[in-house]
Every structure is written in C-alpha cells, then in structure tokens.
C-alpha atoms as a printed R data frame, in Angstrom:
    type eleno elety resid chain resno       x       y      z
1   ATOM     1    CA   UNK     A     1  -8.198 134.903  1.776
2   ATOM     2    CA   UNK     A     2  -6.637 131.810  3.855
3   ATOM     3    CA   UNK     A     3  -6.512 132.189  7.058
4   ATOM     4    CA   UNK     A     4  -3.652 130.939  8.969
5   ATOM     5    CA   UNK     A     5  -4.384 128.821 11.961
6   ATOM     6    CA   UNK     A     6  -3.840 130.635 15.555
7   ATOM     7    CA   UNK     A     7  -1.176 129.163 18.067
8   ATOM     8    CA   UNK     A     8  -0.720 129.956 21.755
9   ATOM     9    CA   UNK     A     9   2.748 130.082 22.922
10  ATOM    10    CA   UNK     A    10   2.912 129.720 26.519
11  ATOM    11    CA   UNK     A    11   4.617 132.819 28.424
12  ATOM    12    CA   UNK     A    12   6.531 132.587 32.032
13  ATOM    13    CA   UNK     A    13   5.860 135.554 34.331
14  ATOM    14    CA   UNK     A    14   8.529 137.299 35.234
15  ATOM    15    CA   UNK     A    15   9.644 140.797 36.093
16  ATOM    16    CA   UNK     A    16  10.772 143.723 33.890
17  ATOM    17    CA   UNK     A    17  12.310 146.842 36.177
18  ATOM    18    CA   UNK     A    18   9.944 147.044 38.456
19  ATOM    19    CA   UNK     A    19   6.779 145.085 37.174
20  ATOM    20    CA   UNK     A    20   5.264 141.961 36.652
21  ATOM    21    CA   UNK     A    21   5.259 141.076 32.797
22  ATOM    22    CA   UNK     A    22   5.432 137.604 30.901
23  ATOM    23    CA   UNK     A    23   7.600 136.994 28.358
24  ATOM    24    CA   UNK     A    24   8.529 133.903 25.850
25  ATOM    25    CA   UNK     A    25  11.550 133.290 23.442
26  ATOM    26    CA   UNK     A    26  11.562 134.984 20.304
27  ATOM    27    CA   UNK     A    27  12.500 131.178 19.018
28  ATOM    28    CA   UNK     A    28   9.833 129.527 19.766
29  ATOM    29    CA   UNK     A    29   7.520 132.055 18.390
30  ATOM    30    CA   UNK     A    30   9.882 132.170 14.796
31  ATOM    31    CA   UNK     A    31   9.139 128.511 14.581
32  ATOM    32    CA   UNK     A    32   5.526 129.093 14.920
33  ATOM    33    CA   UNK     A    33   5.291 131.518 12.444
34  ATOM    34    CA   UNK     A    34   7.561 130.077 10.551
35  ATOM    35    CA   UNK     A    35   8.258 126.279 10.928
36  ATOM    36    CA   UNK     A    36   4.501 125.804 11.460
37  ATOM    37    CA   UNK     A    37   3.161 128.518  9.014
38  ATOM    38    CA   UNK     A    38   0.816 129.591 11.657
39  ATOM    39    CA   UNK     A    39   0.412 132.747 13.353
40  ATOM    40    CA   UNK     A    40   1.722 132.699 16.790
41  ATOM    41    CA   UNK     A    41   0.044 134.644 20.128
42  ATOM    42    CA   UNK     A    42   1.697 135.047 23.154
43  ATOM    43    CA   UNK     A    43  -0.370 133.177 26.432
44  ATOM    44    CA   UNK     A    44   0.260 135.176 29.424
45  ATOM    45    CA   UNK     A    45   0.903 133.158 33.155
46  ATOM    46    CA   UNK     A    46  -2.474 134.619 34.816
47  ATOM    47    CA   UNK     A    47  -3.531 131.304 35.738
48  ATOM    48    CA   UNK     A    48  -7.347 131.741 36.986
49  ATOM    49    CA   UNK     A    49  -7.765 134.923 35.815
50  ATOM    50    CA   UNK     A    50  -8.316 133.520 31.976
51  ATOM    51    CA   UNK     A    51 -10.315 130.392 31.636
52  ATOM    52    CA   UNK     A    52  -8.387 127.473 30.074
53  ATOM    53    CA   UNK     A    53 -11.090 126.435 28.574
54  ATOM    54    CA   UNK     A    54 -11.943 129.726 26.702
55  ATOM    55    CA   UNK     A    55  -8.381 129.847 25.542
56  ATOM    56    CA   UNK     A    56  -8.684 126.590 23.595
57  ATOM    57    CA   UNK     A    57 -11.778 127.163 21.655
58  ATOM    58    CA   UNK     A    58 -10.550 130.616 21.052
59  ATOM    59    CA   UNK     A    59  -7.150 128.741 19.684
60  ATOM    60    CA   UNK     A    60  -6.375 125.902 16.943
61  ATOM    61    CA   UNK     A    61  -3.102 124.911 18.600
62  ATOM    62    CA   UNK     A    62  -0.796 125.432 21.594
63  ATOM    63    CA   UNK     A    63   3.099 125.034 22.208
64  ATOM    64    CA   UNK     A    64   4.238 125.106 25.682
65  ATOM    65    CA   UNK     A    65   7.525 126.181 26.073
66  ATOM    66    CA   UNK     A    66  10.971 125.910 27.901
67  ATOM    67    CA   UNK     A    67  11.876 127.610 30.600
68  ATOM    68    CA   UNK     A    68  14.427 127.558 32.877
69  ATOM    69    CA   UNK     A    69  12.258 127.550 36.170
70  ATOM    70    CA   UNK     A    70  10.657 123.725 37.187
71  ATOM    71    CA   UNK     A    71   7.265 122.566 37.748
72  ATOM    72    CA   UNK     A    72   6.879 122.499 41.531
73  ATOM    73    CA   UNK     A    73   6.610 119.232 42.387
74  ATOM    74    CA   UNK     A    74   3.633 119.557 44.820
75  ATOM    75    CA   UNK     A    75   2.078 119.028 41.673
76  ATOM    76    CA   UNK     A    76   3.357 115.426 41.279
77  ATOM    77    CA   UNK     A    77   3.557 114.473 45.225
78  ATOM    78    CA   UNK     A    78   7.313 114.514 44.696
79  ATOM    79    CA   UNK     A    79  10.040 115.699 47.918
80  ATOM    80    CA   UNK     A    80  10.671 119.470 48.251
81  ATOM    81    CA   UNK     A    81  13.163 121.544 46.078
82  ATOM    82    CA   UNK     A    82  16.520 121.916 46.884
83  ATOM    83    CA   UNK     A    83  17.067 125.534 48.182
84  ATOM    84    CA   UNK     A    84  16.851 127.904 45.468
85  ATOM    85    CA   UNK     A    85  15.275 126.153 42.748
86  ATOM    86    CA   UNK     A    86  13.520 128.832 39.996
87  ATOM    87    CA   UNK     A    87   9.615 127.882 40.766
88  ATOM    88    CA   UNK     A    88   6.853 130.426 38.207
89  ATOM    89    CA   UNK     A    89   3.680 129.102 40.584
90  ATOM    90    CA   UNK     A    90   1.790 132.005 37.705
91  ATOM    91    CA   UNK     A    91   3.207 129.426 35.011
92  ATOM    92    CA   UNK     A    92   2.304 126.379 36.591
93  ATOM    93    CA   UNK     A    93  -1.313 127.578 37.485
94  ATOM    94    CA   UNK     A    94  -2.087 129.205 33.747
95  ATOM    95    CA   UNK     A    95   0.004 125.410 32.049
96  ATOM    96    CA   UNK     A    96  -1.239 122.561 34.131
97  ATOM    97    CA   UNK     A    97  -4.781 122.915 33.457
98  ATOM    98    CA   UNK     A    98  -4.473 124.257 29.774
99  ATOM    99    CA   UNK     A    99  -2.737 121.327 28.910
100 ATOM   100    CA   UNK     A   100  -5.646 119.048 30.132
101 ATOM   101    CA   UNK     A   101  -7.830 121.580 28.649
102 ATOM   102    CA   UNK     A   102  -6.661 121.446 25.371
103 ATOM   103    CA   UNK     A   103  -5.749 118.096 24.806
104 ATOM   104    CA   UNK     A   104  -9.586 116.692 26.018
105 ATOM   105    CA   UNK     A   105 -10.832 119.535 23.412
106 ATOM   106    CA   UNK     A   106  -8.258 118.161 20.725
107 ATOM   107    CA   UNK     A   107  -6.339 121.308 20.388
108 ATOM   108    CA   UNK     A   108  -3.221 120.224 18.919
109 ATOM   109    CA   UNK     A   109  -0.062 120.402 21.628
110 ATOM   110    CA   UNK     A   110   3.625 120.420 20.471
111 ATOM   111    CA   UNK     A   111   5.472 120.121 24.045
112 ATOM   112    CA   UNK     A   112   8.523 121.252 24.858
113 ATOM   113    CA   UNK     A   113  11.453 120.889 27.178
114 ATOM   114    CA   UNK     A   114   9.565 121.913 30.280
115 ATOM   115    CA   UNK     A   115   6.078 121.436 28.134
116 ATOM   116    CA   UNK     A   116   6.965 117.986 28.153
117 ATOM   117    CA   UNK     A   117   7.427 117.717 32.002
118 ATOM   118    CA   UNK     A   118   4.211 119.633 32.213
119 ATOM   119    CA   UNK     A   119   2.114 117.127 30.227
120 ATOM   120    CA   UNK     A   120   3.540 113.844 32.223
121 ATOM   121    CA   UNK     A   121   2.629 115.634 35.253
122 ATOM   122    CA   UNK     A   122  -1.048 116.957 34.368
123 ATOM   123    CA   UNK     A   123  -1.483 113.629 32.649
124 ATOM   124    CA   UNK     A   124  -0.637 111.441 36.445
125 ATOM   125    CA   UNK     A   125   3.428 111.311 35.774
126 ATOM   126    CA   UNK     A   126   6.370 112.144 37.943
127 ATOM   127    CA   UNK     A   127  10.076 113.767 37.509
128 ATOM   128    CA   UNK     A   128  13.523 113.264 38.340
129 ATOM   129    CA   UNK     A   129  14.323 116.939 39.824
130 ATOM   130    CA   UNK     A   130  18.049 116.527 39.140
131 ATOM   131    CA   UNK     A   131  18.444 113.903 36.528
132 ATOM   132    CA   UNK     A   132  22.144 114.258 36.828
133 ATOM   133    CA   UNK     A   133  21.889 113.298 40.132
134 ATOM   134    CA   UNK     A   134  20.228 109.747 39.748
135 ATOM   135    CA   UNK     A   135  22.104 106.482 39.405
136 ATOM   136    CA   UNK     A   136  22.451 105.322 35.774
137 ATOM   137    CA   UNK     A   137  21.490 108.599 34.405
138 ATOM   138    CA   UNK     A   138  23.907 111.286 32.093
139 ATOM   139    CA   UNK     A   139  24.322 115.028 32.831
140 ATOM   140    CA   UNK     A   140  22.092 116.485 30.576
141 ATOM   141    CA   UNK     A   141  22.410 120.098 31.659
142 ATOM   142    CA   UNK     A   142  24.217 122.202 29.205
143 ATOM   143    CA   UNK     A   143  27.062 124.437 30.531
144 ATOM   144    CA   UNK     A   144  26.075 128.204 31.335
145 ATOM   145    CA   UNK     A   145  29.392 129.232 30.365
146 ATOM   146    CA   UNK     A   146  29.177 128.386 26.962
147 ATOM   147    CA   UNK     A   147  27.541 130.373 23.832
148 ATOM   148    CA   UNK     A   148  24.441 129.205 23.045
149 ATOM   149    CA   UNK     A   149  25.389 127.647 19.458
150 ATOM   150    CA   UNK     A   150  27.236 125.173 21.598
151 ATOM   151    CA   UNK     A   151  24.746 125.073 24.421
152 ATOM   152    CA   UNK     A   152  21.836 124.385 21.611
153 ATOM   153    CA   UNK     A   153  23.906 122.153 19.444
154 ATOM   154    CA   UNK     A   154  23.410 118.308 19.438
155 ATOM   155    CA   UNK     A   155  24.155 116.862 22.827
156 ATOM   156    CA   UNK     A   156  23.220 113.070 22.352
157 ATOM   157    CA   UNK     A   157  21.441 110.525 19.797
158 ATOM   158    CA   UNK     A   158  17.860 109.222 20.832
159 ATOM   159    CA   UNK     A   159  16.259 106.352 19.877
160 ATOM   160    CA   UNK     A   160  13.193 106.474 18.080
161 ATOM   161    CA   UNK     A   161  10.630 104.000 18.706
162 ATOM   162    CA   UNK     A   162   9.181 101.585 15.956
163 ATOM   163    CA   UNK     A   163   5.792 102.603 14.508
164 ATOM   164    CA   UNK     A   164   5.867 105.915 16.725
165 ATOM   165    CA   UNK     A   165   4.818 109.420 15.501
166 ATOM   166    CA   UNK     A   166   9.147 110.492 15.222
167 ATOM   167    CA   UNK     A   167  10.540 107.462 13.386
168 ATOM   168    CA   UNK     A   168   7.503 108.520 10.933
169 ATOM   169    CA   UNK     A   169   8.769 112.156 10.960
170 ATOM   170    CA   UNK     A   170  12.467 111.047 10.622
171 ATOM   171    CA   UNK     A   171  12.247 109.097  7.604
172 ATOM   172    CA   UNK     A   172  11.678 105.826  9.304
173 ATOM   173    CA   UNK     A   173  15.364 106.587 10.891
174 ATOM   174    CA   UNK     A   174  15.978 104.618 14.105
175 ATOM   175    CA   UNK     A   175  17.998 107.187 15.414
176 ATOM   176    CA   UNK     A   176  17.928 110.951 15.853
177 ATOM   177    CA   UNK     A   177  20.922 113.732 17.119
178 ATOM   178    CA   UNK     A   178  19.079 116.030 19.430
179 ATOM   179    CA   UNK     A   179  19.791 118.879 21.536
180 ATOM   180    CA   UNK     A   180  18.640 118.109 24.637
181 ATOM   181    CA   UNK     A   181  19.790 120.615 27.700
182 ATOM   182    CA   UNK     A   182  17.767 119.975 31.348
183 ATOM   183    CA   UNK     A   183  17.700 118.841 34.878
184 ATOM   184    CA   UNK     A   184  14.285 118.032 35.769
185 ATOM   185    CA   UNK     A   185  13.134 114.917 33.493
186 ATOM   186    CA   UNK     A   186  10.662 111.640 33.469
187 ATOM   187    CA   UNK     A   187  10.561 109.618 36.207
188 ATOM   188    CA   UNK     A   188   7.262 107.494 36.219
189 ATOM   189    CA   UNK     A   189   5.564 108.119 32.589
190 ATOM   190    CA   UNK     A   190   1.861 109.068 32.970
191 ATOM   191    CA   UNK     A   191  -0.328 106.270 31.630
192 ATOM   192    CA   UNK     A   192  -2.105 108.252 28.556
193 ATOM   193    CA   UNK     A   193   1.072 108.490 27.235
194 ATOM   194    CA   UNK     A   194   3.280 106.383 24.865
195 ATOM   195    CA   UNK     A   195   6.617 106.830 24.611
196 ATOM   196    CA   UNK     A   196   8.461 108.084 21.170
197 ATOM   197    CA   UNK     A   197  12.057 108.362 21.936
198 ATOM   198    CA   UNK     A   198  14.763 107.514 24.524
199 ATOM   199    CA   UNK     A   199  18.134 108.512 25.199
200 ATOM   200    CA   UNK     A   200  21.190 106.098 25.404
201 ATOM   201    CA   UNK     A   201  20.710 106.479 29.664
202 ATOM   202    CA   UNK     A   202  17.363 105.250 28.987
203 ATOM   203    CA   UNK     A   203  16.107 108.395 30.050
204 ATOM   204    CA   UNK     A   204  12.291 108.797 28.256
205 ATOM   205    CA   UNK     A   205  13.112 111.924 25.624
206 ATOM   206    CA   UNK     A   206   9.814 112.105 24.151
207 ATOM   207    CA   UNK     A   207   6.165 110.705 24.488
208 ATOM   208    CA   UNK     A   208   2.799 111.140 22.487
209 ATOM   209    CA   UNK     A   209  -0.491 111.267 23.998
210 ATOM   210    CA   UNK     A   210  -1.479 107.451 22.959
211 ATOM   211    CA   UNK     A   211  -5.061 108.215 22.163
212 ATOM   212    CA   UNK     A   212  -5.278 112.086 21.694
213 ATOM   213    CA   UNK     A   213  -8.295 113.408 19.797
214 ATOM   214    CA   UNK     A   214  -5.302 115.658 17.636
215 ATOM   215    CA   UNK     A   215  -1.536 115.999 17.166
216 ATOM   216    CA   UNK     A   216  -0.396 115.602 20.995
217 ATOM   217    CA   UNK     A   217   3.398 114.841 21.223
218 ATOM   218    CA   UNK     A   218   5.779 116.158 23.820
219 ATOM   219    CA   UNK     A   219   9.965 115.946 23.485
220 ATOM   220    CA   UNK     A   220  12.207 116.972 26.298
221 ATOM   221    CA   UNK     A   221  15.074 118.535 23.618
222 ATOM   222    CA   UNK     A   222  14.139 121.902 21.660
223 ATOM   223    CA   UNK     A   223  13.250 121.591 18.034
224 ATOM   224    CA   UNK     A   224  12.435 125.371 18.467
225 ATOM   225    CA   UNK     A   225  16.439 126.257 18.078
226 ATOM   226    CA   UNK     A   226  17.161 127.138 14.516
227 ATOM   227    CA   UNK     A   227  14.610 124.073 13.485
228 ATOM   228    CA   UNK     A   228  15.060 125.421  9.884
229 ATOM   229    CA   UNK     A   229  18.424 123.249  9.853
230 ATOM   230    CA   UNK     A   230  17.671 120.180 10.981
231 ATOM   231    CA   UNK     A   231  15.140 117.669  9.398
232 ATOM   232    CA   UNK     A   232  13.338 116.231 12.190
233 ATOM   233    CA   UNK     A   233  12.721 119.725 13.813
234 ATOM   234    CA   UNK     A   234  11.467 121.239 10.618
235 ATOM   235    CA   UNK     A   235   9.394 117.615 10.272
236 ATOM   236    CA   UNK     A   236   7.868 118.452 13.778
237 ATOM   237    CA   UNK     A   237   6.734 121.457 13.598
238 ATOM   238    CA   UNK     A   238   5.405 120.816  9.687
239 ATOM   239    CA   UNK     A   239   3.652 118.177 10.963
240 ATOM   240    CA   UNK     A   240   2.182 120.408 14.363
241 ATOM   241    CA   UNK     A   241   1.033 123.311 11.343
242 ATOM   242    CA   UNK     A   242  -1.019 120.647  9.512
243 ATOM   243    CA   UNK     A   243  -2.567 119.534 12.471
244 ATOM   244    CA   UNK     A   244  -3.627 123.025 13.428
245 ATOM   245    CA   UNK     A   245  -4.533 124.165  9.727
246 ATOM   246    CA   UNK     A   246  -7.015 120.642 10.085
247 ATOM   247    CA   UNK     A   247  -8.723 122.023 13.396
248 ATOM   248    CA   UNK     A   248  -8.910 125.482 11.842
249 ATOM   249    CA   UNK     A   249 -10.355 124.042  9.202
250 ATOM   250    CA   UNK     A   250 -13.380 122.120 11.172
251 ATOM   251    CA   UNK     A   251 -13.952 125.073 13.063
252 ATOM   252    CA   UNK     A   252 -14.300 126.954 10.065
253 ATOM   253    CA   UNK     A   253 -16.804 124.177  8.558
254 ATOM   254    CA   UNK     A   254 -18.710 123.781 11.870
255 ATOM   255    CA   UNK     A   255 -22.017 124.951 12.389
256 ATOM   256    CA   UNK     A   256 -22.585 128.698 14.049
C-alpha cells in the first residue's frame, strides 16, 4: 500500500473557555490533504517542550501557517510593538527554530503569510511591522468588515521573477493575481534567500531558500484559500506534495 507522505501544519496557541489549546485553519489543513495529496498533522506551539529536531525526522514536510498575531520583533532587533499588538511567544518559540531545523535537514517548507515572515527572520531578515504605514508602500490589510470571499479574493498582481521557482509554476507567466491580506511584511531580505515575486509597491511577496537541500519557498499571500480554483495555488502546493512524496521516498529507501 502507498503511503502518503506526513506534513506538519503549524498550530498557534490559544485559548478555548478556560484552557490553553492550539488550533490551525481547517484551510490550510484541506490543502494539505488535498492540494498536496499528503496527510496533514497538526504541530502544537509547545516550543521546548518537543524537540525541533525530532519533529523533522519524524516528518517529510512542514507548512507554517497564517495567523493573525506577529512575530515579536525581539527576534529581529526591530523597535517595540505598538500597544496591543497580538504576540503567540508559544508560536514563535515552537516556529523559529523548526524552520531552521527543517530546512538544514531538507524537510520540504511551503511558507505562508506569517510562515514567510518567520523564515526571513530565522534566516537573519527583518519586517516592516505596519507596512501600511511606510513611505512608498500600499495598504495591504484586508478590511475586517468584509466576508471573507472578498477579504480572500485577489487583492493585487505580483511580479514573478525570471528563472524563479513561481514563473516555473505559473506557466512561465510574468505576472500573477494574488490574495495577499497583512501588516507585518519584508523589510531587509535574509541573505539565504532569493526572491520570487514582488508586488507593484515593490514590496518582496515571495522568496525561496536560494540553496535549500528540498522544496523551500515562502509567499506572503495565501494559496491555502480555496487553492483548488486558482492555477498557481493548486501549482504550489502540487509541486510542495512531490517534494514531500521524494523525501518520503528516501526515507523509505534509506538504510535502518
């Protein structure tokens, strides 16, 4: 019987009623199962509790998630938050070193929205806390108000950059519509990392990890949301699955 491959989906801790639990959108784990024909786990925030380094071997890929808290930017020597900005310190101890982890082990990584944050920081990068509020840049929060068809649809076009990983994916398009909804975003891009698309602010939407062992590619919009409709969403995580049926596969193969 073929086994699919196993991929952690990282969880934010949070709190339901009374106690501490960790939770992750049904969408991202649909596009696992689905987009990536992969089975999909759930990683709980317990930062030091489980060792990041256990989780990867135990794993054959890993997609870090949205959320709608930041990374704290002690972790990138940037000023303090602004009064009541959503921190998950469980999230950013359990993500920050899994992401080095796995990507030194060659665990494949599909990053997302906050993923993508957390892999330029981890990898030496910094962010823009409030995009919206730096000279030259869009808005590219979405509006709470709105239903979540409209907050998920396509907010801008992104270039694609020539003989990168997403003009590959897209056809050898030059352009892509994405849905891109966020404050925080890329300030200085770390140096491992290449960058794949930009938005017409010349905001950095998307980077790869220039000399990863495996599939290593971060995006700052979510291919998560209903990627069965779009082509380069369904072309990302098609591409992710193959990369983590390929490292299932060599662990299979390798010796005991």
């Amino acid at each position: 019987m073929l086994i699919k491959p196993l991929v952690g989906v990282t969880a934010d801790s949070t709190e339901i009623g009374m106690h501490r639990a960790h939770a992750v959108g049904e969408k991202y784990l649909t596009a696992v199962v689905e987009g990536a024909d992969a089975l999909a786990l759930a990683v709980p925030a317990l930062g030091e509790r489980q060792s990041a380094v256990a989780l990867v071997h135990a794993l054959d890929g890993l997609v870090f998630t949205g959320s709608p808290s930041n990374v704290d930017p002690r972790h990138y020597g940037g000023a303090p938050s602004a009064p009541g900005t959503l921190h998950d310190p469980s999230r950013d101890a359990t993500t920050l070193p899994l992401m080095l982890a796995a990507i030194e082990a060659g665990v494949p990584v599909l990053a997302i929205c906050r993923g993508f944050q957390e892999m330029n920081v981890v990898l030496g990068g910094t962010l823009y806390q409030n995009v919206h509020e730096v000279h030259g840049y869009d808005d590219h929060r979405e509006k709470q108000g709105d239903p979540l068809d409209r907050q998920y649809g396509p907010a801008h076009t992104v270039r694609l950059c020539a003989d990168g990983l997403l003009r590959s994916l897209a056809g050898a398009r030059a352009e892509a519509r994405v849905n891109s909804l966020h404050a925080q975003g890329i300030d200085k891009l770390a140096a491992p990392l290449a960058v794949e698309a930009v938005s017409p602010d010349g905001l950095i939407e998307a980077a790869r990890v220039s000399d990863a062992r495996a599939f290593a590619l971060g995006v700052q919009w979510h291919p998560e949301w209903r990627h069965a409709d779009d082509a380069l969403s369904s072309a990302i995580f098609r591409a992710f699955g193959e990369a983590c049926r390929a490292r299932r596969a060599a662990r299979s193969n390798a010796p005991a």
